[in-house]
Steps between C-alpha positions, in 0.01 A plus 500: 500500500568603168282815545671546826852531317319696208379793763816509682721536157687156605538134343343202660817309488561825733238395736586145509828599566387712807276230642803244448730695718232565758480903446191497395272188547160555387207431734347232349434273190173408305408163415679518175814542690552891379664732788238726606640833614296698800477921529770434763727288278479791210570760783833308561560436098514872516699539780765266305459643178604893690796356659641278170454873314704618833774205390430344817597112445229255586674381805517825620158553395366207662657586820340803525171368427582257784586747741210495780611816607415700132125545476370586149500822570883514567586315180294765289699811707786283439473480166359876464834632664691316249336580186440885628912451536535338151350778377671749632804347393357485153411871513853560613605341172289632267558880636891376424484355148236848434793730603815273338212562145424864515871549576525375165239689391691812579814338344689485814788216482599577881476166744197567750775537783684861260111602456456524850826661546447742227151576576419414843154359470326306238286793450658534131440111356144535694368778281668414149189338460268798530824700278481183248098529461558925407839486309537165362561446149595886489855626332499623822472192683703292258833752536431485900559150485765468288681765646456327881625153327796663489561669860763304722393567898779802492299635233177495699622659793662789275155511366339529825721721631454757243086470557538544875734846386216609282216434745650604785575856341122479368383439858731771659336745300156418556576492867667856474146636295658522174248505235486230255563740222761662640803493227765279699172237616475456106853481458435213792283370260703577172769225675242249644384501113854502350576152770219315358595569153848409560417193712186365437333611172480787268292750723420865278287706660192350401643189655578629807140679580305178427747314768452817712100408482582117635681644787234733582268161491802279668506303229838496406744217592742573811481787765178629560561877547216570735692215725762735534309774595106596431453729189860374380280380176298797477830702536727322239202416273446904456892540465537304179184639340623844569820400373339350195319814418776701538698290254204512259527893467 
């Protein structure tokens, strides 16, 4: 017996315990007077062992096991659907305390309820990541998260509002063929520039055409441009290096 309990990772007072109360009484006894256990009796041991790890209590558990209408095979779907549910459930938590971390991350201090309000998705927290594993430990990234310690929800939708004004204009051109170098597409990109430096981090020029490189590779944290519209990355990518060369001159 004691090998028994060894195997299935459970005491022998366990097993006596179980035999006591009837759940599981082993099939037989050798001459010694030691419970022997059969390949049926371990079958049920395991059947037990699932449901205590479901918190089933052993009366329930026994009843179950007593149930002539449950074959084995509808304890082991039983227990499948549960676990598989467990799980999910687990998932669901994980993906929660992930999001509530890289929220963090970013330095937001707004309750998961004015993130979703602010943002509409959890597309931001799910990518700070991906941001974190590029910028972090940066000047850059360290005055991004200060800076968003200190943003109220008001603040946030300001902030978003004067993105959306900037993009939008950015995607009006492009859908009205303006070149990317035209002069007032890198004035476009002259503000988008001059916003991150006065929101987020100090953005020169230099700055601005290595972030312009992340949203051409959708790297960056937030709106993906090319969601928007295809070529939206291309477009505004090509904007603030033409801009940046034309401040270089």
């Amino acid at each position: 017996m004691g090998v028994v309990a060894e195997l299935a990772g459970v005491s022998v007072r366990t097993l006596h315990h179980y035999d006591e109360i009837g759940l599981l009484e082993p099939t037989g006894r050798n001459a010694a007077g030691y419970r022997i256990y059969s390949a049926d009796d371990l079958r049920v041991l395991r059947r037990i062992l699932f449901y205590r790890e479901l918190d089933f209590d052993l009366d329930t558990i026994g009843a179950i096991l007593a149930d002539p209408a449950r074959t084995d095979v509808d304890r082991l779907n039983e227990q499948r659907r549960l676990l598989t549910a467990r799980m999910e459930r687990h998932r669901a938590m994980l993906a929660s305390i992930d999001r509530e971390l890289n929220a963090r991350s970013l330095g937001l201090t707004l309750t998961p309820k004015e993130r979703l309000e602010v943002f509409g998705s959890t597309r931001l927290e799910d990518g700070a990541a991906r941001a974190e594993q590029r910028w972090g430990g940066s000047d850059l990234w360290r005055q991004r998260q200060e800076r968003a310690s200190r943003y109220s929800a008001d603040d946030w939708h300001e902030i978003r509002g004067e993105q959306s004004a900037i993009h939008q204009r950015l995607l009006d051109a492009m859908r009205a063929g303006v070149p990317a170098t035209n002069p007032a597409v890198m004035d476009l990109a002259e503000e988008h520039r001059r916003h991150l430096h006065r929101r987020f981090h100090d953005c020169d020029h230099d700055t601005h055409r290595a972030l312009a490189a992340s949203y051409l590779a959708n790297e960056r944290v937030g709106l993906n441009f090319d969601d928007v519209a295809p070529g939206l990355s291309r477009y505004v990518h090509d904007a603030i290096v033409a801009n940046a060369d034309r401040a270089a001159r």
